[in-house]
C-alpha positions as CSV (number, residue, x, y, z in Angstrom):
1,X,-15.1,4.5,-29.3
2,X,-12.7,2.8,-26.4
3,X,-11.1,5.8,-24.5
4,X,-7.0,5.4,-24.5
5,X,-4.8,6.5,-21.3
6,X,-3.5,10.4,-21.8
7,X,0.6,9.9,-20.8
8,X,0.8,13.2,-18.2
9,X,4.5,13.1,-18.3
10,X,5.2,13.4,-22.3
11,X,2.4,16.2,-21.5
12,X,4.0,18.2,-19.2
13,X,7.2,18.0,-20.9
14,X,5.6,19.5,-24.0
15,X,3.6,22.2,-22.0
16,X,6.3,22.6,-18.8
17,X,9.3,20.9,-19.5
18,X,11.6,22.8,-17.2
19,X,9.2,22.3,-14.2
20,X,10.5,20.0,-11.7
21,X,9.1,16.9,-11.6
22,X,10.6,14.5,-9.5
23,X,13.3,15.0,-6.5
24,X,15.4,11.7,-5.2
25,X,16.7,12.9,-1.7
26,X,18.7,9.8,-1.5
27,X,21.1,10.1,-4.1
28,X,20.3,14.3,-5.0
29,X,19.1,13.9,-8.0
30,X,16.4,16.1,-9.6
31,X,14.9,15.4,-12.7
32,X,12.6,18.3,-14.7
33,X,9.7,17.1,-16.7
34,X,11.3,17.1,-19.9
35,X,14.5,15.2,-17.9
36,X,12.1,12.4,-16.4
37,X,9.9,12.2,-20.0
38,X,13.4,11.4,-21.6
39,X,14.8,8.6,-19.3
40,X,11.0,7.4,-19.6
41,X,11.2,6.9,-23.7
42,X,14.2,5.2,-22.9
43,X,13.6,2.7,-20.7
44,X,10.7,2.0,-22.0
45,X,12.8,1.8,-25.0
46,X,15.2,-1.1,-23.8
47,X,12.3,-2.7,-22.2
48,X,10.5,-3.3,-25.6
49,X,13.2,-3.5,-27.5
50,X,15.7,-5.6,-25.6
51,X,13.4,-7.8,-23.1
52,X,10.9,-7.7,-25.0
53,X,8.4,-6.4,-23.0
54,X,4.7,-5.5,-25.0
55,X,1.4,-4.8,-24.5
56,X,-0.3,-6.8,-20.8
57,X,3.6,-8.0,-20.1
58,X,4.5,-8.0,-16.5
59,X,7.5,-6.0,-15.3
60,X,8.2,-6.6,-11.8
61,X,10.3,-3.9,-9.4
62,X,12.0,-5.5,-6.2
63,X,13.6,-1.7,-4.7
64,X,13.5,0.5,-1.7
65,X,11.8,4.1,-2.4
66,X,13.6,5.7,-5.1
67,X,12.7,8.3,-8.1
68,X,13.4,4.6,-10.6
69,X,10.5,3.1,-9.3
70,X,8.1,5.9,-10.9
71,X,10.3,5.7,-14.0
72,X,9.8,2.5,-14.6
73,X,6.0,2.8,-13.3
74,X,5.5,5.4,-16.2
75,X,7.6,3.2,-18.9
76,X,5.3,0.3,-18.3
77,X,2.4,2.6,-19.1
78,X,3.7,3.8,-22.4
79,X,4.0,0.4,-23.2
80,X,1.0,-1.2,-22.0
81,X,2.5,-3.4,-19.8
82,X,1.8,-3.7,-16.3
83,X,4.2,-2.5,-13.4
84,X,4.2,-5.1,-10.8
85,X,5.9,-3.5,-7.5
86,X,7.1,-6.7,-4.5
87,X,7.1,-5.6,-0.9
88,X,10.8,-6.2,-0.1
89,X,10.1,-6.7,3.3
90,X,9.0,-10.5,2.4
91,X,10.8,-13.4,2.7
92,X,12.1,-15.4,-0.8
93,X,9.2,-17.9,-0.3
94,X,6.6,-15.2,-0.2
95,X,8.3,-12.9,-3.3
96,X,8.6,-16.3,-5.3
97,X,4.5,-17.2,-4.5
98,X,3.7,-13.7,-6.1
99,X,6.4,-14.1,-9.3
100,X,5.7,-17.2,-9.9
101,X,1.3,-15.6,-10.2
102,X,2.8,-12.6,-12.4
103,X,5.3,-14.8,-14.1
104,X,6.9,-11.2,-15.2
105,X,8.9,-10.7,-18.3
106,X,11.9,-8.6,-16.2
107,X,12.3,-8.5,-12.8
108,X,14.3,-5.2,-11.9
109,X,15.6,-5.5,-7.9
110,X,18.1,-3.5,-5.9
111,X,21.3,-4.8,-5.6
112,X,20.8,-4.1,-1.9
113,X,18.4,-7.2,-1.8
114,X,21.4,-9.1,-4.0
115,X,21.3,-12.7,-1.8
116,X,17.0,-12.8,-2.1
117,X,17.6,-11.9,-5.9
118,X,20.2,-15.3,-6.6
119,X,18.1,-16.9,-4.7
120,X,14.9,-16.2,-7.0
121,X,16.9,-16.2,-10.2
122,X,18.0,-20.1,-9.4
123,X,14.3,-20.9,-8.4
124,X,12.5,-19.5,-11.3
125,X,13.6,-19.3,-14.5
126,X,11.0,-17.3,-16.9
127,X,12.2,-13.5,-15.7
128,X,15.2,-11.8,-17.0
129,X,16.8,-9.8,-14.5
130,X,18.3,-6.4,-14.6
131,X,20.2,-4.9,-11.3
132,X,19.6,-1.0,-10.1
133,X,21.1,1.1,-8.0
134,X,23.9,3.2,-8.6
135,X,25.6,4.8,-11.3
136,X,27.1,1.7,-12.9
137,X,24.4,-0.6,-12.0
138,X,22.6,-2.8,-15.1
139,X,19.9,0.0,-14.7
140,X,21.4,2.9,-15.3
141,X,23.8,1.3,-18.7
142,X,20.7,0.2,-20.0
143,X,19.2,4.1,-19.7
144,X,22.2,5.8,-21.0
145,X,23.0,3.3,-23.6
146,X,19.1,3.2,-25.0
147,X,18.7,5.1,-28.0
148,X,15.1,3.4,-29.1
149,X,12.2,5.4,-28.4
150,X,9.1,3.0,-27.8
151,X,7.0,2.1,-31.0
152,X,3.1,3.7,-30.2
153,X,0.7,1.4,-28.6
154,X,-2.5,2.2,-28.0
155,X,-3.4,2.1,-24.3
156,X,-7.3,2.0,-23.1
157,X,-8.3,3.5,-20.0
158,X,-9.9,-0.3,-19.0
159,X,-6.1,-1.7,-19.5
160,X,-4.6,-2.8,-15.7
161,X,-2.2,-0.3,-14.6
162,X,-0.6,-1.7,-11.7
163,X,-0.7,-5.0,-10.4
164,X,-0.8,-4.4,-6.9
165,X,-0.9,-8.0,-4.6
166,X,-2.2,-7.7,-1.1
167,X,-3.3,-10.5,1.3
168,X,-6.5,-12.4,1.6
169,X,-8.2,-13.9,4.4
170,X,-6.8,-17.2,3.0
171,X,-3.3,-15.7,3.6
172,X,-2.4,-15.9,-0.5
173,X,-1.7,-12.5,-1.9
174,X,-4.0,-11.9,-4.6
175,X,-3.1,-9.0,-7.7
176,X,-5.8,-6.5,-7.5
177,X,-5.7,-5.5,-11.1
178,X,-5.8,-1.4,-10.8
179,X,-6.9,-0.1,-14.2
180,X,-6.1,3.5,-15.8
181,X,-9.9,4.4,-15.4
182,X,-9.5,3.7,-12.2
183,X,-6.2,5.8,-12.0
184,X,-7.9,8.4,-13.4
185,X,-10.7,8.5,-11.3
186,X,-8.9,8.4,-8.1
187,X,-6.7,11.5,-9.3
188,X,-10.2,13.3,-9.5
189,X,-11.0,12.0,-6.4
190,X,-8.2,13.8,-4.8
191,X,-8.4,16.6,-6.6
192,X,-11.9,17.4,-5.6
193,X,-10.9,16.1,-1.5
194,X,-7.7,17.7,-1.2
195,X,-7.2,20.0,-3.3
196,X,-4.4,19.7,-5.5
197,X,-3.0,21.8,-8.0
198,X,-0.3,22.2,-10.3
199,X,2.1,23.8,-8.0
200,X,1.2,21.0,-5.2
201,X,4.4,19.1,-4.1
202,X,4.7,15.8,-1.9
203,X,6.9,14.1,0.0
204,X,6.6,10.4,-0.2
205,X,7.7,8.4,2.7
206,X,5.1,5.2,2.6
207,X,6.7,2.4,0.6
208,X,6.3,2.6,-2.9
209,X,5.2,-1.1,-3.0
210,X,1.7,0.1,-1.6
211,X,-0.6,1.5,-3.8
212,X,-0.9,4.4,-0.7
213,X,2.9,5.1,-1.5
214,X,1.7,5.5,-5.3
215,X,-1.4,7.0,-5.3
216,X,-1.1,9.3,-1.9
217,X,0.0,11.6,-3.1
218,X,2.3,11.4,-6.1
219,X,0.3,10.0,-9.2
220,X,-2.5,12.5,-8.8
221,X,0.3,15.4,-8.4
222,X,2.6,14.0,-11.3
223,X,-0.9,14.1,-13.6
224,X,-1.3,17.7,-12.9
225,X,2.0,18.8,-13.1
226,X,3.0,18.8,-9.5
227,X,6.5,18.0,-7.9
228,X,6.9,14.5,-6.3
229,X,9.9,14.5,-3.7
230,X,11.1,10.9,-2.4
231,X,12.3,9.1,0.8
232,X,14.3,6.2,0.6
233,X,13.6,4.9,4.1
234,X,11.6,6.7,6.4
235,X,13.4,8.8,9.2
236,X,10.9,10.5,11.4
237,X,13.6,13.6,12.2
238,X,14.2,14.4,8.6
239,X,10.4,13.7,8.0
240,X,9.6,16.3,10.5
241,X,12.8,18.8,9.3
242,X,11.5,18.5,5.2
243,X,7.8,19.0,5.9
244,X,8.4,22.2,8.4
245,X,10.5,23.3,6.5
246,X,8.9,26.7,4.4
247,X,11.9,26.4,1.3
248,X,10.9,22.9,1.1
249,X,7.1,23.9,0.5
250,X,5.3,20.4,1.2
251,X,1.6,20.8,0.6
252,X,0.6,17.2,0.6
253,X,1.8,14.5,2.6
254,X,0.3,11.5,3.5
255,X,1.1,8.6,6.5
256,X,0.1,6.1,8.9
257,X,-0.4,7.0,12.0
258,X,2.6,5.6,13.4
259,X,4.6,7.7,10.7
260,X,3.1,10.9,12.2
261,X,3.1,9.5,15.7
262,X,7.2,9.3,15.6
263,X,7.0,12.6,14.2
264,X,4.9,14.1,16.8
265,X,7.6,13.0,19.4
266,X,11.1,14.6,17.6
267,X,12.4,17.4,19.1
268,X,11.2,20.8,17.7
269,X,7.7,19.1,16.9
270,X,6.4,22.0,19.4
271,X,7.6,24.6,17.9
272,X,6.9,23.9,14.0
273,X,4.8,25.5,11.5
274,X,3.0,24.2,8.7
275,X,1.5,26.9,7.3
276,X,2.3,26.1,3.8
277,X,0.9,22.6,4.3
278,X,-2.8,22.2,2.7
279,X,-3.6,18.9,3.4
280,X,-1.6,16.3,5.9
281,X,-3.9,12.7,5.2
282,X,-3.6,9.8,7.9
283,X,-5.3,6.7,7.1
284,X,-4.4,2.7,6.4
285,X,-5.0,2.0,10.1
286,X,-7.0,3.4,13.3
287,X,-6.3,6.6,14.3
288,X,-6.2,7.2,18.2
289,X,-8.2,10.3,18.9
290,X,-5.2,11.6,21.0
291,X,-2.8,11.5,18.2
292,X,-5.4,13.5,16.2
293,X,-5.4,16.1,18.7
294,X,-1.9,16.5,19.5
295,X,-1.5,16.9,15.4
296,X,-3.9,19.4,14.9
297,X,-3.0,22.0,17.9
298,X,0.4,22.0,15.9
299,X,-1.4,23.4,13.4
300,X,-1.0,20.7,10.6
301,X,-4.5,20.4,8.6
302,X,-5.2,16.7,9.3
303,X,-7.6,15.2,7.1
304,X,-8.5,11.5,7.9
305,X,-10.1,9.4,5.2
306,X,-10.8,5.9,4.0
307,X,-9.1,4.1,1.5
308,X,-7.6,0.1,0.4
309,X,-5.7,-1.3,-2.6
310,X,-8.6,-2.5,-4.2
311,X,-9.9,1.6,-4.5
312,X,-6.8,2.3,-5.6
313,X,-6.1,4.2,-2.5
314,X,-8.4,6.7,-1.3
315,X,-12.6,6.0,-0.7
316,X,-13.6,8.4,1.8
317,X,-12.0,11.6,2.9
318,X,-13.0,14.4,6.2
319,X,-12.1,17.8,6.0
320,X,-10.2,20.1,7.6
321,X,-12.9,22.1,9.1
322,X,-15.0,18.7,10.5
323,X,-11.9,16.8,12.6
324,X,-13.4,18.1,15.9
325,X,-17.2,17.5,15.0
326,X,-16.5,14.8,13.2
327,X,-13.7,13.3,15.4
328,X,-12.7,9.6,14.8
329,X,-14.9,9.9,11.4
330,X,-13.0,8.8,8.2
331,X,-15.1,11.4,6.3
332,X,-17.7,11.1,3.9
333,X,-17.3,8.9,0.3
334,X,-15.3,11.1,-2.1
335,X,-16.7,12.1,-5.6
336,X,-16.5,8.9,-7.8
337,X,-17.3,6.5,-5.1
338,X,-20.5,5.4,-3.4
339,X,-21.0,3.8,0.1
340,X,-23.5,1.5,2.0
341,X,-23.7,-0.7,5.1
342,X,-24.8,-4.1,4.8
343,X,-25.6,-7.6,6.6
344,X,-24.0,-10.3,5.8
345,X,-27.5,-11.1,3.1
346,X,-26.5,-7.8,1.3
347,X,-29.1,-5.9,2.8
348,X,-28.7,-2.1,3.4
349,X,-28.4,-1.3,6.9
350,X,-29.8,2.2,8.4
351,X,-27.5,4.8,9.6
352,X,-25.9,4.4,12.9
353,X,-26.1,0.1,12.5
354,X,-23.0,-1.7,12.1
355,X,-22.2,-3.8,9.3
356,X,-19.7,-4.2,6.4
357,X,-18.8,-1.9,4.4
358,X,-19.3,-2.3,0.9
359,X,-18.8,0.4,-1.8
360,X,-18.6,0.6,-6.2
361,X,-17.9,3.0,-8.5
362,X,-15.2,3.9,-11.5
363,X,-12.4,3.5,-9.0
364,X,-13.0,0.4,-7.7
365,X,-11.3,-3.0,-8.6
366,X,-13.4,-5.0,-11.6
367,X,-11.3,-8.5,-10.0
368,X,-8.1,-10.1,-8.7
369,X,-5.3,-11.7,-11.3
370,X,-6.3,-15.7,-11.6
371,X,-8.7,-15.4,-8.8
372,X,-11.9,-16.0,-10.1
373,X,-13.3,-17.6,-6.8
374,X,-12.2,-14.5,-5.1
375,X,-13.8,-12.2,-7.9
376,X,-17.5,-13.9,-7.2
377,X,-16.9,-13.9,-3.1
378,X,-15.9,-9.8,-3.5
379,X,-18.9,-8.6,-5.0
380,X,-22.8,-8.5,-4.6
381,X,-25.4,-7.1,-6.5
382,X,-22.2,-5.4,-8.0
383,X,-20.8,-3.6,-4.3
384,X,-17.1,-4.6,-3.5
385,X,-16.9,-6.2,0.2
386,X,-14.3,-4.5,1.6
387,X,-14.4,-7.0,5.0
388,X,-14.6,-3.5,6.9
389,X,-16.4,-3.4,9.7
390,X,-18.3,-0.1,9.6
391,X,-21.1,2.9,10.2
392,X,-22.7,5.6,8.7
393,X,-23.7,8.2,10.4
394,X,-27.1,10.0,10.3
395,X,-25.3,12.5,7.4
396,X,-23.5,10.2,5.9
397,X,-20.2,10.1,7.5
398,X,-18.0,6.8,7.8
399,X,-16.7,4.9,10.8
400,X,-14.9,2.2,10.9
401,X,-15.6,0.4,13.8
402,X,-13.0,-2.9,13.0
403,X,-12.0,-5.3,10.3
404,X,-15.2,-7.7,9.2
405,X,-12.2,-10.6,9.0
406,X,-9.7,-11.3,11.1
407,X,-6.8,-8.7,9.6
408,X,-5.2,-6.6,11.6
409,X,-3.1,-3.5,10.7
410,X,1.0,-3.5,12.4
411,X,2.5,0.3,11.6
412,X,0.4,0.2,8.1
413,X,1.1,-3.2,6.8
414,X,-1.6,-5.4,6.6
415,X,-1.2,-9.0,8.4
416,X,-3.4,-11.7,7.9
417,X,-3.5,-14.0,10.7
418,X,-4.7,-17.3,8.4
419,X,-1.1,-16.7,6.9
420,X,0.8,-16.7,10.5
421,X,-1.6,-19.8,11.6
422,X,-0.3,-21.9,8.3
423,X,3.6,-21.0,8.9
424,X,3.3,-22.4,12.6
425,X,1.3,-24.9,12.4
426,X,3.6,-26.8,10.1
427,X,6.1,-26.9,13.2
428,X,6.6,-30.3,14.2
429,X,4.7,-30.6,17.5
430,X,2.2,-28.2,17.1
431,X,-1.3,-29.3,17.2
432,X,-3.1,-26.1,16.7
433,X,-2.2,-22.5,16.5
434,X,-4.5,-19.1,15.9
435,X,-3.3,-15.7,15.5
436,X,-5.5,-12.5,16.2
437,X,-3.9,-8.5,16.5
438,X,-4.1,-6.7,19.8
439,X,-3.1,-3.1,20.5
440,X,0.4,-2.0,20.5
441,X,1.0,2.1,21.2
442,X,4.0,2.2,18.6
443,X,3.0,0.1,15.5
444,X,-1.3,0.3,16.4
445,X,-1.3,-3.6,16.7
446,X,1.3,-6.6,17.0
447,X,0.2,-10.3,16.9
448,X,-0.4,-12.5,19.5
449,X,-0.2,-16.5,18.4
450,X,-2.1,-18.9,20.6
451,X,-0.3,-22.3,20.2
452,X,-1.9,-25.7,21.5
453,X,1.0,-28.4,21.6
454,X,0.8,-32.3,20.6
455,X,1.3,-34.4,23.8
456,X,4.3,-34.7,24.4
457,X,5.7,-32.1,22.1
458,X,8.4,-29.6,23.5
459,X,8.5,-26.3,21.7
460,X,9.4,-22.9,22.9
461,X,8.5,-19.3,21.9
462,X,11.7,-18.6,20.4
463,X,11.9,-21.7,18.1
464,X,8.8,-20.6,16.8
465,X,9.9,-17.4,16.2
466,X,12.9,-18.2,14.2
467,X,10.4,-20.6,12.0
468,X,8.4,-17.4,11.3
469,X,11.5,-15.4,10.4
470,X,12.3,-17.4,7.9
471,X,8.9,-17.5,6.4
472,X,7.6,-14.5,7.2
473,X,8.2,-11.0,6.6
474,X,9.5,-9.1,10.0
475,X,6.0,-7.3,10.7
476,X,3.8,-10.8,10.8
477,X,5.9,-12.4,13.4
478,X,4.0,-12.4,16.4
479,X,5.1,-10.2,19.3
480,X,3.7,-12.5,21.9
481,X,3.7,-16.2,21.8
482,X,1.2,-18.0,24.0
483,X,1.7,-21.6,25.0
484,X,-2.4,-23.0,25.8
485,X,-4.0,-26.2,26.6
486,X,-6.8,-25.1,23.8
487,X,-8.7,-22.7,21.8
488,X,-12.0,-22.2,22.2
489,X,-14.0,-23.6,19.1
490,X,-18.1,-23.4,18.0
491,X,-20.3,-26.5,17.1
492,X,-19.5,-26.5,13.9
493,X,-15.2,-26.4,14.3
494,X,-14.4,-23.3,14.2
495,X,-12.1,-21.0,16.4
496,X,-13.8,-18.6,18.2
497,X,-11.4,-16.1,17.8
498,X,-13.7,-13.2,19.4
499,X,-13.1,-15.3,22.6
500,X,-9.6,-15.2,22.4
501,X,-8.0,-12.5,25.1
502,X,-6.7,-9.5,23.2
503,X,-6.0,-7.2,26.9
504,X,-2.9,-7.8,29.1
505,X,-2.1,-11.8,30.0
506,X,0.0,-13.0,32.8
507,X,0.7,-16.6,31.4
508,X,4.6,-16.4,30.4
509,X,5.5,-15.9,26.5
């Protein structure tokens, strides 16, 4: 018999429908179980009624952080269609590559992003569109003037969830196609790693576009009950004011490092508590030892773990009591997921060698949307290649030592260079261009594009700049912007990008 997805919010609003489920701090607004199951059956309501919308449907959401986004997340999944959340922070070409893949039924965008949404609506034409935010936007009518509850479909746990599109080394996002097993799994995951409870509250700053701003911390909490409390925009002063704060009662939070880095350096940092917080997790990028030390003499329990879209967030996770024994690990593999090191043949690798890191289990992606190439490159002998570059130590505990492939990792967002390479080497006058990431104190890493020109070509740093920005989201523009006679190469063509100078140059940018 196929197992079907249990709906935790209905649930909770049966067994504790005046706990509070979901706080907006933007607009104030605080919705109780029983509230938040209510506006669910409705727009889930309009949804199938009105657009539509039915079982393996695609509903796409275009919006900055806000309590809608896990209303609609929930809606899809009483319908058994599949939430599709679009990084705002790209450009229209980029959001109209990744539509145009999901081809959703509705496409529900902030009003904020208004120019980018006519824009879409004139290029694409199979997506009804329905406006959010404020009281009288398209959104909120269609909630208040919904009176259909949803007609029962049966949802299995092997049904995709979330479609959650992240880059590939080819620089084409690809949907990694989260299921509700895996949902499920990775909310034991975190229960068993960090403990959570039902009286465990969050506060979400990471977008909500990430599956780290979904699944670290609020799904796992929402499925036991828990409070989920919501940023609209990060703002490391009121970041550092909410979680200090004892009324406020945060006991997970999870960030980049550059999220707890800004932190760290607000005034009254020094002299905060965080007694009531049980677990503070950094991870999606490096963490400089220093930062990890400065964080816990404050007192906050750091735990540093392991995680990627295509685990649906978390992989490995180190405890509390191991930071300084352990310091620079990313922990050992949590419950449902096991680890190895291999060579490139698929070979397991001893502890202490190098090699990629390759791991399986119920919370790991089955395959990418319409990728099928893809789907046979990411797995052998049935391990998922992450493309991490990694260790083991002698009991087990992970290191990641760099990325197998070229990405690099700018204040949490992942940049592919192969993506930066394609925009600027369609420049008129370029002849060849390759991108690599080198270290940056604020954001971790920045890029740094190496451009040979054609002869005779005249191009300068900030043309190629202003190419980028209108074809790149903000974060993959390269920081530096090197002018070179050429690029070192092997036999066989390709760029040598591990001799491409990643410390301090002198030539002019």
């Amino acid at each position: 018999m196929e197992m079907e997805r249990v709906d935790s919010i209905s649930h909770h609003a049966r067994v504790a429908p005046d706990s509070i489920a979901l706080v907006d701090l933007a607009t104030e607004r605080e919705f109780t179980y029983a509230h938040m199951n209510e506006r669910v059956n409705r727009i889930a309501g309009f949804l199938q009624h009105r657009f539509k919308v039915g079982k393996g449907e695609r509903v796409a959401v275009l919006s900055h952080n806000s309590s809608d986004v896990f209303e609609i997340q929930f809606a899809c999944w009483r319908l058994g269609a599949i939430f599709v959340p679009i990084n705002w922070r790209l450009t229209v070409p980029e959001i109209e590559f990744i539509l145009s893949d999901a081809t959703p039924r509705v496409l529900i965008g902030d009003t904020e992003f208004a120019d980018n949404l006519a824009a879409l609506t004139a290029r694409l034409s199979f997506f009804e569109l329905v406006t959010r935010g404020g009281a009288d936007s398209d959104y909120e009518r269609l909630v208040r003037e919904s009176e259909n509850s949803p007609g029962e479909v049966r949802v299995a746990l092997r049904d995709t969830s979330p479609l959650m599109y992240t880059s590939g080394t080819t620089g084409r996002p690809k949907g990694a196609q989260i299921t509700h097993r895996m949902e499920l799994f990775t909310c034991l995951n975190y229960v068993s790693a960090t403990a959570i409870t039902r009286n465990a509250k969050t506060l979400v700053v990471l977008p909500l576009f990430h599956v780290g701003g979904l699944n670290c911390f609020p799904n796992p909490i929402f499925n036991l009950g828990g409070t989920v409390q919501v940023m609209k925009t990060f703002d490391p002063a009121r970041f550092l004011d909410i979680l200090k704060d004892p009324a406020q009662r945060i006991t997970h939070v999870f960030a980049v490092p550059t999220i707890f880095s800004m932190m760290s350096q607000q005034p009254g940092f020094s002299d905060a508590k965080f007694d009531h917080v049980v677990c503070a997790a950094v991870g999606g990028a490096a963490v400089p030892i220093s930062l990890l030390k400065v964080l816990e003499k404050q007192g906050l329990p750091i735990q540093q773990g392991w995680g990627m879209t295509e685990s649906a967030s978390m992989g490995s996770m180190l405890q509390p009591d191991k930071t300084r024994e352990k310091l620079g690990s990313a922990g050992l593999p949590v419950q449902y997921v096991s680890m190895r090191i291999a060579d490139e043949s698929g070979q397991a690798l001893p502890p202490n060698e190098v090699g990629e890191l390759q791991v399986k289990g119920p919370s790991i992606i089955e395959g990418y949307w319409n990728r099928p190439q893809a789907n046979q490159k990411s797995y052998i002998d049935g391990w998922f290649r992450t493309g991490d570059a990694a260790y083991l130590d002698d009991e087990g505990y992970l290191y990641i030592v760099d990325r197998w492939t070229d990405m690099y990792i700018s204040g949490g967002e992942n940049v592919y260079p192969a993506e930066i390479e394609n925009v600027i080497s369609g420049i008129a006058g370029v002849l060849e261009a390759a991108a690599i990431g080198i270290p940056n104190e604020r954001w971790g890493q920045v890029g740094r594009a190496f451009i040979v020109l054609k002869d005779g070509a005249d191009l300068s740093a900030d043309q190629v700049r202003a190419v980028c920005a209108e074809r790149l989201a903000k974060y993959k523009i390269p920081h530096e912007i090197i002018f070179v006679e050429s690029i070192p190469h092997n036999a066989a063509g390709k760029i040598l990008k591990a001799e491409l100078p990643r410390g301090d140059l002198e030539i002019a940018s």
